[in-house]
PDB file of N, CA, C and O in Angstrom, chain B, residues numbered from 101:
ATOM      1  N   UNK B 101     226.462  53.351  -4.345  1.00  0.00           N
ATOM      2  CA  UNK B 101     225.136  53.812  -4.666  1.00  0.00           C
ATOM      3  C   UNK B 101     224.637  54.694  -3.521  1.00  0.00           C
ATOM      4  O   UNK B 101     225.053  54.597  -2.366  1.00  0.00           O
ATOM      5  N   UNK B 102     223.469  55.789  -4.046  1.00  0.00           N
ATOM      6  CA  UNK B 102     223.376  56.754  -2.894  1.00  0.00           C
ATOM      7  C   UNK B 102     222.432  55.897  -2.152  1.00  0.00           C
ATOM      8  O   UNK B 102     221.749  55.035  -2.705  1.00  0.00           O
ATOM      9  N   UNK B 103     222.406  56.173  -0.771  1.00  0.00           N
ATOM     10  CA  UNK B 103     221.139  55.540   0.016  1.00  0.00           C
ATOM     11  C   UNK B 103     219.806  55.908  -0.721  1.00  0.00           C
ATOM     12  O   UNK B 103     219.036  55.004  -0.398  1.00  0.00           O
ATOM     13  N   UNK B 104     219.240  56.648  -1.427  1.00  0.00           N
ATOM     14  CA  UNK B 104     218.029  57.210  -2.323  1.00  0.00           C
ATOM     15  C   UNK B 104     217.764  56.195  -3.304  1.00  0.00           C
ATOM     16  O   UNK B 104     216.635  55.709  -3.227  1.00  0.00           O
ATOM     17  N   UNK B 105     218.464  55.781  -4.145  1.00  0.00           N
ATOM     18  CA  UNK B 105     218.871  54.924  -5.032  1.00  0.00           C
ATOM     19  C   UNK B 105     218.581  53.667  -4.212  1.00  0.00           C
ATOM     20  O   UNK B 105     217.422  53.252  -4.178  1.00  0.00           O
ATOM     21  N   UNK B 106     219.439  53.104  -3.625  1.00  0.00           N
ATOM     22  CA  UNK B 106     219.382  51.968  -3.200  1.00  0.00           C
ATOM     23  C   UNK B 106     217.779  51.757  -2.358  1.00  0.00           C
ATOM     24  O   UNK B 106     217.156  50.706  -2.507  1.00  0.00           O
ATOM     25  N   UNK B 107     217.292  52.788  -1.562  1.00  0.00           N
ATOM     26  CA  UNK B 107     215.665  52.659  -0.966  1.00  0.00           C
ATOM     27  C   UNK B 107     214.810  51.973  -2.106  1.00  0.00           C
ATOM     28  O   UNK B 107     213.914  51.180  -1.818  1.00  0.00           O
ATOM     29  N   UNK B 108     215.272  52.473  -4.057  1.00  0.00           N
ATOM     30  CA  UNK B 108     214.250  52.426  -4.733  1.00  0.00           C
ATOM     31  C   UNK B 108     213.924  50.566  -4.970  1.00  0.00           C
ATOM     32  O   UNK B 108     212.842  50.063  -5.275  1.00  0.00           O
ATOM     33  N   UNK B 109     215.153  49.893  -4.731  1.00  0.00           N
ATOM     34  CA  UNK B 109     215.266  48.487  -4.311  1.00  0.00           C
ATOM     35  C   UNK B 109     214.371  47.384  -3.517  1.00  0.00           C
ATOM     36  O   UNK B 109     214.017  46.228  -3.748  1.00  0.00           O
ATOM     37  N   UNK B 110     214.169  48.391  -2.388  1.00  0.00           N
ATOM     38  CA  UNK B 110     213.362  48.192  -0.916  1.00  0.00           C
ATOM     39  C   UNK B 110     211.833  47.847  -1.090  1.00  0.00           C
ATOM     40  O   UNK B 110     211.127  47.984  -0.091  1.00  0.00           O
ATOM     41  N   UNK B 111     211.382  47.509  -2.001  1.00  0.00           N
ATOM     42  CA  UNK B 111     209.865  47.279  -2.240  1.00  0.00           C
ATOM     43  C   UNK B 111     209.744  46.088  -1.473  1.00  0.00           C
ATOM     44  O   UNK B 111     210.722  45.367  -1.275  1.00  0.00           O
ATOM     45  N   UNK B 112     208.472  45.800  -0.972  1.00  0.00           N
ATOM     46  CA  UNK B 112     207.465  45.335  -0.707  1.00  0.00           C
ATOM     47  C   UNK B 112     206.425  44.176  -1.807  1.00  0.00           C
ATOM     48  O   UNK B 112     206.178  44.391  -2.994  1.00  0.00           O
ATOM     49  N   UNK B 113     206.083  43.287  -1.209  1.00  0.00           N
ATOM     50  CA  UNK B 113     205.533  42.336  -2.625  1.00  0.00           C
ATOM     51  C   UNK B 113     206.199  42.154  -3.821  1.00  0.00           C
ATOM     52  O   UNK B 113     207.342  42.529  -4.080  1.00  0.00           O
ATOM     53  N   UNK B 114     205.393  41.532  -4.572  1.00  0.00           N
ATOM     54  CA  UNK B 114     205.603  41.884  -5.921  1.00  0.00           C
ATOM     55  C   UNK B 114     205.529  43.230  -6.903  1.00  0.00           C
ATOM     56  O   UNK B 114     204.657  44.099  -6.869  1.00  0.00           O
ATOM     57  N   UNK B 115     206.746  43.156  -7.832  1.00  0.00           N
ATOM     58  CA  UNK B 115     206.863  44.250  -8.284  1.00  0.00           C
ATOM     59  C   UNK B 115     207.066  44.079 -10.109  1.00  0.00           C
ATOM     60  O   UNK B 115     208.094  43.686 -10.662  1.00  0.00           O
ATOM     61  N   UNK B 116     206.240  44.348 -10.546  1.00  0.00           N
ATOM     62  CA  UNK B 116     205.875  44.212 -12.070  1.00  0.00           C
ATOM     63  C   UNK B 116     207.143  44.724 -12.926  1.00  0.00           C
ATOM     64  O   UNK B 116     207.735  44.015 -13.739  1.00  0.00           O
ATOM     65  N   UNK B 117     207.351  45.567 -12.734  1.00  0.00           N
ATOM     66  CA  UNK B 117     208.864  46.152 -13.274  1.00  0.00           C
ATOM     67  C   UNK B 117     209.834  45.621 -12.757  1.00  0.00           C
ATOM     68  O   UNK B 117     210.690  45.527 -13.636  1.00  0.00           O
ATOM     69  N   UNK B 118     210.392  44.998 -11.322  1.00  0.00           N
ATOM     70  CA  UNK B 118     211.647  44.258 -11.444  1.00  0.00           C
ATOM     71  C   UNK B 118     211.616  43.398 -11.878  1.00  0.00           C
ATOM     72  O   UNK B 118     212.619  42.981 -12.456  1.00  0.00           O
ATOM     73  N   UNK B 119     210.120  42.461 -11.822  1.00  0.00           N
ATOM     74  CA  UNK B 119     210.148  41.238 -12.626  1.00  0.00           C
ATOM     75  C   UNK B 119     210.046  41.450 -14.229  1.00  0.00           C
ATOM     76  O   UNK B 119     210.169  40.468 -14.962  1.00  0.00           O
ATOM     77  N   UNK B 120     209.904  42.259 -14.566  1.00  0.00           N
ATOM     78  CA  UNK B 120     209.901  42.658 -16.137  1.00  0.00           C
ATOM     79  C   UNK B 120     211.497  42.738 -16.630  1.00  0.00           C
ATOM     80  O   UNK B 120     211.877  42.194 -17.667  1.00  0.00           O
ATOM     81  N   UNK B 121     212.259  43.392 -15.859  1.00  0.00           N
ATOM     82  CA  UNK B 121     213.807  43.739 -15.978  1.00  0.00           C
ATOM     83  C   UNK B 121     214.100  42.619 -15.868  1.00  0.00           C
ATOM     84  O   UNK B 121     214.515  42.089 -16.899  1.00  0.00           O
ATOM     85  N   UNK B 122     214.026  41.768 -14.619  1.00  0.00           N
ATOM     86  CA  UNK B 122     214.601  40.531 -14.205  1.00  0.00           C
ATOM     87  C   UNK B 122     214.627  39.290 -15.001  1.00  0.00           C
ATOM     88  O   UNK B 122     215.250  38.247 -14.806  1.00  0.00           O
ATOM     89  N   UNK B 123     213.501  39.763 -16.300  1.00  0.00           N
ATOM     90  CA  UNK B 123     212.979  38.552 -17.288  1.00  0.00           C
ATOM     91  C   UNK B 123     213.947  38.526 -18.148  1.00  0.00           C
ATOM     92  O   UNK B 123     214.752  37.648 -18.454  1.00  0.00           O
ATOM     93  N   UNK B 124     213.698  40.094 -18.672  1.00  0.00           N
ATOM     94  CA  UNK B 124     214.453  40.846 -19.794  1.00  0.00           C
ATOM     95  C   UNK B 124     215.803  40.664 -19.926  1.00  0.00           C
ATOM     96  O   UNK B 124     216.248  40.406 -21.044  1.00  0.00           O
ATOM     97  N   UNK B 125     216.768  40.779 -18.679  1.00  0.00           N
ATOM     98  CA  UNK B 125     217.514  40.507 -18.874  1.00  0.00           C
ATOM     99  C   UNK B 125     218.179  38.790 -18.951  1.00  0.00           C
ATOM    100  O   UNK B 125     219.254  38.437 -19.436  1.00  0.00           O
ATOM    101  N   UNK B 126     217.349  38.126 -18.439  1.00  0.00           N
ATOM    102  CA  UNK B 126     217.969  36.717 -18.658  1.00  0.00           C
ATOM    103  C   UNK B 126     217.532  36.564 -20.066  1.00  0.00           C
ATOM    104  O   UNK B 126     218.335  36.094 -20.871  1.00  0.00           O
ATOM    105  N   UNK B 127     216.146  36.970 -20.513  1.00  0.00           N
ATOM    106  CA  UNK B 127     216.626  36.597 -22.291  1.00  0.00           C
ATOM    107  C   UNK B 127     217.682  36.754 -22.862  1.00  0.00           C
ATOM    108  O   UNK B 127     218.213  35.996 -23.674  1.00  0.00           O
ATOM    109  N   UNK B 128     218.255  38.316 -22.246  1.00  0.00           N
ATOM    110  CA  UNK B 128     219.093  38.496 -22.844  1.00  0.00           C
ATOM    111  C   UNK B 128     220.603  38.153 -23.170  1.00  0.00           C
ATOM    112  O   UNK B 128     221.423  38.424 -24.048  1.00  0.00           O
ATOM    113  N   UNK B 129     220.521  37.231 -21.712  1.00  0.00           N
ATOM    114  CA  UNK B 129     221.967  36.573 -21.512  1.00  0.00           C
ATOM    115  C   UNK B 129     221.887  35.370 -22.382  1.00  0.00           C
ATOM    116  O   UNK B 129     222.803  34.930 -23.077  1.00  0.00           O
ATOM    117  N   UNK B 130     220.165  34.679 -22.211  1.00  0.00           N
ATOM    118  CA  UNK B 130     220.141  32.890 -23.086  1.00  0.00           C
ATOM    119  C   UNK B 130     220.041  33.782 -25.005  1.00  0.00           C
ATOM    120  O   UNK B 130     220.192  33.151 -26.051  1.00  0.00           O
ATOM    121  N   UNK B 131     219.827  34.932 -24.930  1.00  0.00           N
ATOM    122  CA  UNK B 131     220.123  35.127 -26.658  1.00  0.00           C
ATOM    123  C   UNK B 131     221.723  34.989 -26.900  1.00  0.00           C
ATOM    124  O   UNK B 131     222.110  34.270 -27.822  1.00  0.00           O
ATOM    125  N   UNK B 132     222.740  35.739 -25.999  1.00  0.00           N
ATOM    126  CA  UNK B 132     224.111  35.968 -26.469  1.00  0.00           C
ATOM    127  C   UNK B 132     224.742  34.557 -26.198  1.00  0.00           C
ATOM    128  O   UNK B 132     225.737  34.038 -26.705  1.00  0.00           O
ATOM    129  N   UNK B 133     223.803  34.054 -25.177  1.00  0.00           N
ATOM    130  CA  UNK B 133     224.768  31.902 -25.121  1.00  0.00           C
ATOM    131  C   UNK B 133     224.487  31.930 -26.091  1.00  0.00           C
ATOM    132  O   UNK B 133     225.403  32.442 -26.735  1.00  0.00           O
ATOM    133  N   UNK B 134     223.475  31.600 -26.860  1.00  0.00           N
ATOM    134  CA  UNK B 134     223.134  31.028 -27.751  1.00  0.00           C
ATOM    135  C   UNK B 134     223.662  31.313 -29.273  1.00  0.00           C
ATOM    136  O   UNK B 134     223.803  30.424 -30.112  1.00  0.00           O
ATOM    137  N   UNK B 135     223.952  32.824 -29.509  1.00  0.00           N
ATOM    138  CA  UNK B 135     224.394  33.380 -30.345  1.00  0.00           C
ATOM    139  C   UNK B 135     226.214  32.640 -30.051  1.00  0.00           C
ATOM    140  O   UNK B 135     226.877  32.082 -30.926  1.00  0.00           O
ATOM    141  N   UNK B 136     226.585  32.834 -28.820  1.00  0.00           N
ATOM    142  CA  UNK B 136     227.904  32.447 -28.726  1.00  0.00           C
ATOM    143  C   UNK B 136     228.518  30.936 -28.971  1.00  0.00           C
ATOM    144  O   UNK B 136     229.655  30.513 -29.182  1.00  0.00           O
ATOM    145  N   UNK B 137     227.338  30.382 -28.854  1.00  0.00           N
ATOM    146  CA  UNK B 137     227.644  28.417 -28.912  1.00  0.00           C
ATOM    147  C   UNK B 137     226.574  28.224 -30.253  1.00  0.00           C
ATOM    148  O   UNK B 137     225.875  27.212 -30.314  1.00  0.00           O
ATOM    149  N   UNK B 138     226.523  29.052 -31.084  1.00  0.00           N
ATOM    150  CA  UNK B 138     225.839  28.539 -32.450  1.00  0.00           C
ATOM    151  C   UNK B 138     227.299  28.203 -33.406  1.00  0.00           C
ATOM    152  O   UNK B 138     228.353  28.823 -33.268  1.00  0.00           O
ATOM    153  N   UNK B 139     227.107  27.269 -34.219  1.00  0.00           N
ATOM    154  CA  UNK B 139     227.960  26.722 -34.824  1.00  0.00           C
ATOM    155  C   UNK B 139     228.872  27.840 -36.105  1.00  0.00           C
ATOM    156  O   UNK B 139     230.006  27.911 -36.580  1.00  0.00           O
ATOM    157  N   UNK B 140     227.650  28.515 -36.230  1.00  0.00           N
ATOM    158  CA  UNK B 140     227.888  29.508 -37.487  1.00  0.00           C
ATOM    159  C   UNK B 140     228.902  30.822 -36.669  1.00  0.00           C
ATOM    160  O   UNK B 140     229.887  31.388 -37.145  1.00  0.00           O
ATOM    161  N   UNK B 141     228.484  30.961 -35.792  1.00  0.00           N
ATOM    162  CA  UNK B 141     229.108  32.006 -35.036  1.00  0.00           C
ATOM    163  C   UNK B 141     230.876  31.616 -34.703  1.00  0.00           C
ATOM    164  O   UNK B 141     231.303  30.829 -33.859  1.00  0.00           O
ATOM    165  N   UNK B 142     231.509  32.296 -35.488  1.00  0.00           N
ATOM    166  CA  UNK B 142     232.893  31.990 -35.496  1.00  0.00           C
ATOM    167  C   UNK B 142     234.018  33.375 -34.981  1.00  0.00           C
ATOM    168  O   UNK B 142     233.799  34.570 -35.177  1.00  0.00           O
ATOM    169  N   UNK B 143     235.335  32.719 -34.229  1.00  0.00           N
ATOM    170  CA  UNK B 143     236.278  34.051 -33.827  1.00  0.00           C
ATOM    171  C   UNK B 143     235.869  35.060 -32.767  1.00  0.00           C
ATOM    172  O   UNK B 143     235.606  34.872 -31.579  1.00  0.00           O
ATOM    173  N   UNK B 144     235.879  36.303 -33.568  1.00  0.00           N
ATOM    174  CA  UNK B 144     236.054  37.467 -32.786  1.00  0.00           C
ATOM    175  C   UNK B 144     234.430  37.955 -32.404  1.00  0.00           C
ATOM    176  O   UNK B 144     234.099  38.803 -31.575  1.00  0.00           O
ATOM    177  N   UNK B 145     233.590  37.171 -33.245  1.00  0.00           N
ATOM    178  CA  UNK B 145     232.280  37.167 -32.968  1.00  0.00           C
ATOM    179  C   UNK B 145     231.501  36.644 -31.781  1.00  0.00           C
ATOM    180  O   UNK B 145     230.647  37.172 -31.070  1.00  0.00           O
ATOM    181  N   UNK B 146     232.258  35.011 -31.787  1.00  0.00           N
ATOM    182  CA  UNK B 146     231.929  34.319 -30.357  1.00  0.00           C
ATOM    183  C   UNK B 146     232.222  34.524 -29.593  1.00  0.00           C
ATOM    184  O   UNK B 146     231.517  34.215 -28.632  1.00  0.00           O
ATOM    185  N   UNK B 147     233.264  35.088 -29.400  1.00  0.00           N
ATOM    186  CA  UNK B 147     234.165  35.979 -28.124  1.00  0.00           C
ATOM    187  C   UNK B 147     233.235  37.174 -27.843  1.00  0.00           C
ATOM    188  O   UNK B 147     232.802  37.249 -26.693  1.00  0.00           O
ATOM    189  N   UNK B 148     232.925  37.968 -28.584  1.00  0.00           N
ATOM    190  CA  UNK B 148     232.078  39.211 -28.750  1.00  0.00           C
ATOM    191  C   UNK B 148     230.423  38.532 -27.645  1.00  0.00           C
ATOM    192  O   UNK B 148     230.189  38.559 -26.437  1.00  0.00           O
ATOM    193  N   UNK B 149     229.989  38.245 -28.304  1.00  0.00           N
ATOM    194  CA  UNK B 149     228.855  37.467 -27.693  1.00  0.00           C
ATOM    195  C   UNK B 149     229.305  36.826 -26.192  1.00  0.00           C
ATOM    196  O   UNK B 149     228.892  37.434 -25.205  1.00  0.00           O
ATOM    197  N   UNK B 150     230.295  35.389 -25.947  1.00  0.00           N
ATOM    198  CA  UNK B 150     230.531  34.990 -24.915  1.00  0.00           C
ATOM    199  C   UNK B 150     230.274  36.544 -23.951  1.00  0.00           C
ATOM    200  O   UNK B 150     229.366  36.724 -23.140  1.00  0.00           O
ATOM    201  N   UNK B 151     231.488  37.652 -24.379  1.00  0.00           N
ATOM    202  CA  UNK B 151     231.478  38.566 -23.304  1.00  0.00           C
ATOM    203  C   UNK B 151     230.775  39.435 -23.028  1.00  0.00           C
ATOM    204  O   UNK B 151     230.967  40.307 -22.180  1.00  0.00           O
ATOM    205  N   UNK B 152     229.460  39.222 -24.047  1.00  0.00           N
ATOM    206  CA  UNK B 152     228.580  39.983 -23.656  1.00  0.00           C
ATOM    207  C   UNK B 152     227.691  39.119 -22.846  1.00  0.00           C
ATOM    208  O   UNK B 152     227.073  39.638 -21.916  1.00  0.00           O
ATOM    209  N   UNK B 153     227.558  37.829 -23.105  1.00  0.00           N
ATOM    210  CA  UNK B 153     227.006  37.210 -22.598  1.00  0.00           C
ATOM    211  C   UNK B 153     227.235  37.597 -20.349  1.00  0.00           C
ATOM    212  O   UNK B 153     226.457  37.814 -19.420  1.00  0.00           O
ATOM    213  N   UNK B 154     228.644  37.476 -20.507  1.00  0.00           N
ATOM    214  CA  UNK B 154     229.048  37.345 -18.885  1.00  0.00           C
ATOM    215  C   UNK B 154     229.224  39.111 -18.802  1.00  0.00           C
ATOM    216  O   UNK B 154     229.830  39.683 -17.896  1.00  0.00           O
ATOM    217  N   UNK B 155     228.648  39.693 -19.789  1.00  0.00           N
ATOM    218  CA  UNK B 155     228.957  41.656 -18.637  1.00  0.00           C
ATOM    219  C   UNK B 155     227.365  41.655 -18.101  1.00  0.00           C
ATOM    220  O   UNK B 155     227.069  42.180 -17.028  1.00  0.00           O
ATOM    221  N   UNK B 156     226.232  40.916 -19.089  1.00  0.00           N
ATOM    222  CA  UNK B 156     224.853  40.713 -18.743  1.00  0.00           C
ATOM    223  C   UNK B 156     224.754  40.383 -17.289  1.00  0.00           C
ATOM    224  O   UNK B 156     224.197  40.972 -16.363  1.00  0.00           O
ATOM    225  N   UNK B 157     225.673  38.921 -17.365  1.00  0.00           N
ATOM    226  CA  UNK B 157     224.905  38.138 -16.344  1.00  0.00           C
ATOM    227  C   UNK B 157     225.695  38.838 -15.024  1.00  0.00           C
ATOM    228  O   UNK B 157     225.025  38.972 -14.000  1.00  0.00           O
ATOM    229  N   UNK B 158     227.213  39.323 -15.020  1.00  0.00           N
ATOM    230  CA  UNK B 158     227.316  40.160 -14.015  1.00  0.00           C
ATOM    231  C   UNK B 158     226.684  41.526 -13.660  1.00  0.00           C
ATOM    232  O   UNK B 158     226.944  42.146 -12.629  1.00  0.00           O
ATOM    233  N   UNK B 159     225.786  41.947 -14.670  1.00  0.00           N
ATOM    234  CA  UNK B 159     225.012  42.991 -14.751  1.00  0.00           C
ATOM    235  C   UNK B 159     223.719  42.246 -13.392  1.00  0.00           C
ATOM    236  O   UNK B 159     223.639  42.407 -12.174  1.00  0.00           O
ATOM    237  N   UNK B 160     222.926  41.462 -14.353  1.00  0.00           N
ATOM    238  CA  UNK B 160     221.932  40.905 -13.264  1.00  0.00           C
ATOM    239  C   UNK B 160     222.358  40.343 -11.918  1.00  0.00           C
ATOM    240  O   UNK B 160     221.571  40.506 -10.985  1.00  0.00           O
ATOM    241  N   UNK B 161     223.467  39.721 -11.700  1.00  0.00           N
ATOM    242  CA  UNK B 161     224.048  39.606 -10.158  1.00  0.00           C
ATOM    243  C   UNK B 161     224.206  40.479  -9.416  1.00  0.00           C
ATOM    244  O   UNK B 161     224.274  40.148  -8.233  1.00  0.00           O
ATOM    245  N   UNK B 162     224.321  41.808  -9.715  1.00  0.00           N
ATOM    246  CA  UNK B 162     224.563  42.882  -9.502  1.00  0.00           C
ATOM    247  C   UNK B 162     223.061  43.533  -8.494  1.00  0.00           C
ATOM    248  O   UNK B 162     222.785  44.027  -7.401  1.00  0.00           O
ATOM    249  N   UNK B 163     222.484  43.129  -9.694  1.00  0.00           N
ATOM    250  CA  UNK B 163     220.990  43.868  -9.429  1.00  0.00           C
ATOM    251  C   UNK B 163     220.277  42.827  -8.340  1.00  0.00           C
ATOM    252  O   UNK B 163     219.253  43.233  -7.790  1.00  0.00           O
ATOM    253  N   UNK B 164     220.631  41.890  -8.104  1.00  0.00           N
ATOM    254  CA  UNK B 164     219.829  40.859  -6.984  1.00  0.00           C
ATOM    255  C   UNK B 164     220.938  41.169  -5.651  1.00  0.00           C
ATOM    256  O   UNK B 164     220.622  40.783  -4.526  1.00  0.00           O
ATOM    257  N   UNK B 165     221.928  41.716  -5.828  1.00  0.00           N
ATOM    258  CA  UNK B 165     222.954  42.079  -4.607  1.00  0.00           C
ATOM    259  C   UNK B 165     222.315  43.170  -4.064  1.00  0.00           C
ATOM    260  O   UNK B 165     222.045  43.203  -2.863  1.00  0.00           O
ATOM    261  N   UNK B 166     221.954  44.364  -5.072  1.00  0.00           N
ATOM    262  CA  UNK B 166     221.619  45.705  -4.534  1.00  0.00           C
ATOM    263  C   UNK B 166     219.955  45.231  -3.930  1.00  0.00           C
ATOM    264  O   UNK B 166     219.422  45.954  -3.088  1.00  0.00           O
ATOM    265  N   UNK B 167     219.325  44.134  -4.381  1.00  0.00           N
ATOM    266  CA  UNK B 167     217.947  44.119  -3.697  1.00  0.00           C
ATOM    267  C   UNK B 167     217.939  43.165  -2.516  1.00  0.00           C
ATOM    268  O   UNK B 167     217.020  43.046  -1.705  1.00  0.00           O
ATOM    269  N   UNK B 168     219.368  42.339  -2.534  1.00  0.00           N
ATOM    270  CA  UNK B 168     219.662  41.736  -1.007  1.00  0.00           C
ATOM    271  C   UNK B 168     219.629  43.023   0.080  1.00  0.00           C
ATOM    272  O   UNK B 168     218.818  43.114   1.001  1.00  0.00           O
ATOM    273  N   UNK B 169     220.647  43.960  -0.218  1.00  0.00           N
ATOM    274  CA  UNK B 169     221.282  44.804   0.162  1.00  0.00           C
ATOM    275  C   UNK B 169     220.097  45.808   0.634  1.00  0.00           C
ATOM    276  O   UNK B 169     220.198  46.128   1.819  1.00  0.00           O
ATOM    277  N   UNK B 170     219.284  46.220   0.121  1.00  0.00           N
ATOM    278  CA  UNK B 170     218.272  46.565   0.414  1.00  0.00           C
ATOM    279  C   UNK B 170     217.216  46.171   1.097  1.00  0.00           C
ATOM    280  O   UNK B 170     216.816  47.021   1.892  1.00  0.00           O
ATOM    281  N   UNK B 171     216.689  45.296   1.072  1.00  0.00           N
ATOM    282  CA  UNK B 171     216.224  44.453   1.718  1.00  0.00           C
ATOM    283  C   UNK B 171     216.547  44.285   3.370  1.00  0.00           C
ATOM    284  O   UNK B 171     215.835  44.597   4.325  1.00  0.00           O
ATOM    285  N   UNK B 172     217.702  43.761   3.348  1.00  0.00           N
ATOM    286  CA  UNK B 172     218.487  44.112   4.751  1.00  0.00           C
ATOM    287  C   UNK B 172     218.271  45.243   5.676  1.00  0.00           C
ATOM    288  O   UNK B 172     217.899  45.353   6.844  1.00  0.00           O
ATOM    289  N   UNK B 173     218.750  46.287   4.441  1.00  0.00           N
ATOM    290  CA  UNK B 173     218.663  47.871   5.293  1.00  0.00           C
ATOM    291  C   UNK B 173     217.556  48.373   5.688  1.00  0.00           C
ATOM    292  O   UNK B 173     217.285  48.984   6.722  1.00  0.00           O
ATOM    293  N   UNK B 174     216.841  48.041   4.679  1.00  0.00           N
ATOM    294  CA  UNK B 174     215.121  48.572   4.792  1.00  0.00           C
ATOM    295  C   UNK B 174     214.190  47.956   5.062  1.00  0.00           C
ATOM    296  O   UNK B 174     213.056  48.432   5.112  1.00  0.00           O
ATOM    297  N   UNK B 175     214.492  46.738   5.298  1.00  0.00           N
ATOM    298  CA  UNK B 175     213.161  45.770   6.179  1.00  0.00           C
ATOM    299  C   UNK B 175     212.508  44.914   4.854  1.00  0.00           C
ATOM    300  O   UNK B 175     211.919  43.852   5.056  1.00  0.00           O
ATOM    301  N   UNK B 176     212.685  45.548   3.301  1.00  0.00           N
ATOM    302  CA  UNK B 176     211.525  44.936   2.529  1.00  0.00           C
ATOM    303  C   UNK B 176     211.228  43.698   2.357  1.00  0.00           C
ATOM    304  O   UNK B 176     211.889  42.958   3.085  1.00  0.00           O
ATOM    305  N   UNK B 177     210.427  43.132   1.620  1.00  0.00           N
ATOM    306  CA  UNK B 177     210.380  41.288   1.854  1.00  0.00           C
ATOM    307  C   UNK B 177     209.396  41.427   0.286  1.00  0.00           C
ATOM    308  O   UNK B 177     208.945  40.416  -0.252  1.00  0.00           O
TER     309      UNK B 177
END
């Protein structure tokens, strides 16, 4: 990531939009569990879901690394 990019990380307080993303996306991981461990959900479907389930949640690990990472570099808190 460019250092520009990664500064946009670096906030200060609370921030209404990462916590909006940060929400957003865990719904979105407890919709695809859920879709993936529903009984009706069978095969190439639950698989489908499971792995969307884990590209999500390595998606959001991702995004709390780059605001460690930031954080660090740029002092934010």
């Amino acid at each position: 990531m460019k250092p520009d990019q990664l500064e946009s990380f670096a906030f200060d307080g609370e921030n209404k939009l990462w916590n909006a993303i940060l929400a957003h996306a865990s719904d979105c991981i407890q919709d695809e569990v859920e879709t993936a461990i529903n009984r009706e959900t069978t095969g190439e479907y639950r698989i489908h879901a499971a792995g969307r389930a884990e590209a999500l949640n390595d998606f959001l690990i991702s995004l709390h690394q780059l605001r460690d990472e930031a954080k660090k570099r740029y002092g934010a808190g």
